[in-house]
N, C-alpha and C positions, 0 to 999 in steps of 0.2 A: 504493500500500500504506500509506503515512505518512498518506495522509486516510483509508482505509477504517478505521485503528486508531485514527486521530482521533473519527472517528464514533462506533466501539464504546465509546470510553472516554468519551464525552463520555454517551452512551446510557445507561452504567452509571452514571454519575454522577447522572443524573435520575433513573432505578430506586431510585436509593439515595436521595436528597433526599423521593419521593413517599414509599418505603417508612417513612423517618424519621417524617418527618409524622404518616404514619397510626398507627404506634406508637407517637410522644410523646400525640399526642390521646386513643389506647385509653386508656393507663396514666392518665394525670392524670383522664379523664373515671370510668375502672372503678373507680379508688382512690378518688376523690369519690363518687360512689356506694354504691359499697360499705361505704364508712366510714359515711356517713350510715343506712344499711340495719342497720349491725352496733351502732349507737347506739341506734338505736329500738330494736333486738333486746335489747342491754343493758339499757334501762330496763325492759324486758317482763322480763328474768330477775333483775330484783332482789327477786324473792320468794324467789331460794333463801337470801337471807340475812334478810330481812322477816319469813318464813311460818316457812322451814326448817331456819331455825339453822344456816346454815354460815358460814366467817369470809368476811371481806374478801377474801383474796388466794386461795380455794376457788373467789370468783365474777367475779375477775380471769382466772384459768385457765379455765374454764370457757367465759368469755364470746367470749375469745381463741382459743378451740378452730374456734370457729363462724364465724371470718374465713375457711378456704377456701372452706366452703361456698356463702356469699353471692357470692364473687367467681366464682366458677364459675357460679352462678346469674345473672348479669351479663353475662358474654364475650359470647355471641352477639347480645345486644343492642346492645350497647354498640361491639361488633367495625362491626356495620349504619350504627351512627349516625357512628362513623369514618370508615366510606370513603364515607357521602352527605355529611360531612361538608370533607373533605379535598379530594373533588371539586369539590361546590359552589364552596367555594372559589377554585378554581383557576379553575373554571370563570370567575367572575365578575371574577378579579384577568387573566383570559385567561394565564393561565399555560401553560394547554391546550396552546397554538398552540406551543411550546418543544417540545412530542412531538411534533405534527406538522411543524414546520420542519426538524426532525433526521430524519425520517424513520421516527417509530416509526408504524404503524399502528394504528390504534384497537383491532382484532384481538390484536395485540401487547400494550397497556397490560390488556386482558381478560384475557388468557394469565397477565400478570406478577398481578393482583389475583388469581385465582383458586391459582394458587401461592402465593403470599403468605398465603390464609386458611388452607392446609395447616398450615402453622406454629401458627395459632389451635385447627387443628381436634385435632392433637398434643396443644396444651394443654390443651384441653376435656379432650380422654382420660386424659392423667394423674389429672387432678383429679378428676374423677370415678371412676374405677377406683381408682384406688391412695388418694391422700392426704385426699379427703374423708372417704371411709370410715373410715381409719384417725383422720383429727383426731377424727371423730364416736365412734368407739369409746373412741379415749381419756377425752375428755369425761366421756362415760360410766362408765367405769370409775373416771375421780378422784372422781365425786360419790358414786359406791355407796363405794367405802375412805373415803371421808372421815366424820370426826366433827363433830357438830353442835357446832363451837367457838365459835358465835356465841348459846349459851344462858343464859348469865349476863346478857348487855344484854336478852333476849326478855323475859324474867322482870320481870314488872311488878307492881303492888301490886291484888289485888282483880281479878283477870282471870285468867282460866282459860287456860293455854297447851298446845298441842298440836301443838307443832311436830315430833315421831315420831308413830310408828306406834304404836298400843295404848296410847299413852299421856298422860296429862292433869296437871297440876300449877297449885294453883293457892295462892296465898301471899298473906297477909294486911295482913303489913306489909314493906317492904322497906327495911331499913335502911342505912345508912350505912358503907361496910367490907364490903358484900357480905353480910351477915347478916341470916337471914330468920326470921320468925313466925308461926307458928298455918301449919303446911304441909299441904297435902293433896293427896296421891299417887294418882291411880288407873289400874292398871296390867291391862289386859287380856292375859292368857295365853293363851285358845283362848273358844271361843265357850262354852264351861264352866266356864272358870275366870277369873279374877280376884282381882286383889291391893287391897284399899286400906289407906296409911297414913298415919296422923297423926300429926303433932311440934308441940312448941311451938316451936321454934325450932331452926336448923340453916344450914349455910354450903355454899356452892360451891365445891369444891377443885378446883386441879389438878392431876392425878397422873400421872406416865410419859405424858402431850402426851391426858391424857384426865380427862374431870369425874367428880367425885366429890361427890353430895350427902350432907354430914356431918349427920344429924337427931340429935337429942336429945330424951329424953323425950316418947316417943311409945309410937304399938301397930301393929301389924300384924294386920290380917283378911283371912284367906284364908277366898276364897268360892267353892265348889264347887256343882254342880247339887244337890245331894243334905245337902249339909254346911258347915259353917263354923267355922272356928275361930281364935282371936285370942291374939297372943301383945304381950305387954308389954318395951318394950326401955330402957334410959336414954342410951346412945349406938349407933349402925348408920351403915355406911357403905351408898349405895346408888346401883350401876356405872351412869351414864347409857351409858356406850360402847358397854353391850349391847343399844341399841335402833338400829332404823338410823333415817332421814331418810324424810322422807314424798315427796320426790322421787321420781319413776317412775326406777328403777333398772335395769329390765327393757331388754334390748337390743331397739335397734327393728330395723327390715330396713333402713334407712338406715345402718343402725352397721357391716353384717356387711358382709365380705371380699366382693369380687365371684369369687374363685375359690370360693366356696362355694355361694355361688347359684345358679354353672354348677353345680356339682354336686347342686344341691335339685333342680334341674328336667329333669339329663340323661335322666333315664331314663323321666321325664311327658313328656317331648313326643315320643317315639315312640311313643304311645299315642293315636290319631285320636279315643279319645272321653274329652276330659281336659273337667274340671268345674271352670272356673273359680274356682268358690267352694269347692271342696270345700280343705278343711285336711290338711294334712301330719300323716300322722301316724308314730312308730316307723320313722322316717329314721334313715342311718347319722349322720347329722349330726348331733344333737340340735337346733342352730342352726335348722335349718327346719322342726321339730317347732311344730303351734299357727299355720303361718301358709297363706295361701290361695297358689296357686299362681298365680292371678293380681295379686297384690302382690307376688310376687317376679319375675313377666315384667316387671311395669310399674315396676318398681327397676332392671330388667336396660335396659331399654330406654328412660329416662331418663339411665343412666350412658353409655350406647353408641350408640345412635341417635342421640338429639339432639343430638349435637356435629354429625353429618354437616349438618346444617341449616344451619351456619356458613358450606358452600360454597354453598350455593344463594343466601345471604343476600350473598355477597359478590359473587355475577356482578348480582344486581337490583341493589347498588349503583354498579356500575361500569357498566350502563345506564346510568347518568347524563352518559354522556361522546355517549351516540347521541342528538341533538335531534329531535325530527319535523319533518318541512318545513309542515305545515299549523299557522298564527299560532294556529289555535284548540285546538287540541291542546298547543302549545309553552307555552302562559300555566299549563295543572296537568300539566305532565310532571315537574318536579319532586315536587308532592306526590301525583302516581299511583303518583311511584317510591316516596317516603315510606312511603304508607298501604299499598301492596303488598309491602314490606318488613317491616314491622308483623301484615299479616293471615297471612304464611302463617310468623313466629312464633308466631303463636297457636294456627296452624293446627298447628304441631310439637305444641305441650299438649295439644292437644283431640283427636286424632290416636286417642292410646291410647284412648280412649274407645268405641273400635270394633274393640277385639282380641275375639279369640273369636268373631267372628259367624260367623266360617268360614274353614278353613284357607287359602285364595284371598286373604279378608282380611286373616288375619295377613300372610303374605309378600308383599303389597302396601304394606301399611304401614310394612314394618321396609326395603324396598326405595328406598320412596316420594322419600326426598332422593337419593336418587343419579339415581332418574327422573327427578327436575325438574334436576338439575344436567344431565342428559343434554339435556331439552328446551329448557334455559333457553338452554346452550351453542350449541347447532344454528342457535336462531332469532337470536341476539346474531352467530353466524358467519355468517347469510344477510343478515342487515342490514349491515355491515363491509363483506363482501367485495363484494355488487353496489349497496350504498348505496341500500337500498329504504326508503321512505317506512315509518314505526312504524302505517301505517293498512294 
């Protein structure tokens, strides 16, 4: 009995050193990645302060919003290149031979990796249901409340700025102290209307955390389809706060709730002749008013399907503990298992690409990773258990 718990405790002990392994590698390998992905991402969103006039610390938040996303975007990759990694390893330092000396069977270390991506595959679902969407809506939401606090530095001498919507300013000279020359306003109302003003000179205030351009000595011409008329002013204040940012403000289907989406589509997919492309319309929802029903399947099934991928990805990697007995096979079983690991990632993306062809296809498709965990398992447990040649 004192060696049979010997054994067990000595067995958990390995469980636990491989399990280590494989999670110290993920995190430093996903967090390197993903930082580098969320940098290039940053540089690409430095037009909201460039183009759009928002501050500093608007595209600080902003930028930081879109770190779950990218890391969620990662795990399954990243999860793959873990456990071919960790293996390999072992395999080469023969570490291997410590599970089979003790008595684990190869069966057994397959058992313990595919339990093991459960935990990943958890993750996956979190992120994707619940906290992506929510970081992404928040985002969203800070850029539409937010004020173009970064329009004082846009404002240059002899250049036309158009960093909102309907609206154009462009200034003559720029002095020193924030005080400008010869301004010209031109303000779009409706496809009828518009405003333009002129000052000779005027300043940038800041009033209650919002700008204020102070003009002087100027005129106002309201221009109508039909009429125009011009008034003469000696000082006007004029609210930029009332214009918004030319950022797409609009919530995309990546922003909304996933309990919403079940509810965009509960009552379309009981209907055998749904039209892929057809638009929502006059939904109890408003939320999924304006969008195609197949952009909201292929949201739905991006957040929920493709985590299941994780378990397929993690039994191809732990093939790598079964060698083939023929030398010529043995020299690319590692990069068979590699680039077979790789293809049917790609294969989870390109997947959606074939919903709608018929209802057989959809519930094939959204089935698909639990079938190959089914096949993947069977043929890993006929190899193991009677030690058959991978030919």
């Amino acid at each position: 009995c004192i060696f049979i718990k010997t054994i067990i405790s000595m067995n958990k002990l390995i469980f636990r050193k491989f399990s280590l392994d494989i999670l110290n590698f993920f995190l430093l390998s996903s967090l390197c990645i993903t930082f580098i992905i969320w940098i290039i991402q940053a540089v690409n969103f430095l037009d909201l302060v460039s183009d759009d006039g928002h501050s500093l610390s608007i595209y600080f938040y902003y930028v930081s919003l879109n770190f779950p996303k990218i890391f969620s975007k990662t795990i399954i990759f990243v999860f793959f290149i873990s456990i071919f990694y960790i293996i390999n390893k072992y395999d080469n330092s023969n570490e291997l031979i410590v599970f089979w000396t003790n008595g684990i069977k190869r069966i057994h270390l397959i058992n313990f990796i595919i339990k093991f991506s459960v935990f990943f595959l958890i993750l996956q679902l979190i992120l994707n249901v619940f906290i992506v969407p929510k970081s992404q809506n928040l985002a969203r939401n800070f850029i539409k409340e937010s004020n173009i606090d970064f329009l004082p530095k846009l404002i240059s001498e002899k250049k036309f700025i158009n960093v909102v919507k309907n609206l154009t300013i462009f200034v003559e000279d720029y002095m020193k102290g924030g005080e400008l020359k010869k301004i010209y306003i031109n303000e779009k109302i409706d496809r009828e209307k518009s405003k333009i003003i002129v000052a000779d000179r005027g300043k940038i205030i800041k009033k209650s955390d919002k700008y204020i351009l102070r003009l002087y000595d100027g005129a106002i011409t309201n221009i109508n389809i039909d009429k125009t008329f011009a008034i003469n002013f000696s000082e006007t204040d004029y609210d930029l706060s009332n214009f918004s940012t030319k950022t797409v403000t609009v919530t995309k289907i990546q922003e909304i709730d996933t309990r919403i989406l079940f509810l965009c589509v509960k009552d379309l997919l009981l209907n055998k002749k749904i039209d892929e492309n057809k638009y929502i319309k006059n939904s109890k929802n408003k939320m999924c008013d304006n969008r195609t029903i197949k952009s909201i399947i292929e949201e739905l099934y991006k957040r929920i399907i493709l985590p299941f991928y994780t378990l397929i990805i993690s039994l191809i990697g732990a093939s790598l503990i079964i060698n083939p007995k023929s030398s010529f096979f043995l020299k690319s079983h590692k990069l068979n298992i590699f680039l077979t690991g790789c293809a049917i990632i790609i294969l989870s993306q390109i997947s959606l690409n074939y919903f709608f062809i018929s209802n057989l296809t959809n519930y094939l498709i959204i089935l698909f990773p639990l079938i190959l965990v089914a096949f993947f398992y069977i043929f890993l447990s006929i190899l193991t258990k009677f030690k058959l040649n991978l030919l």
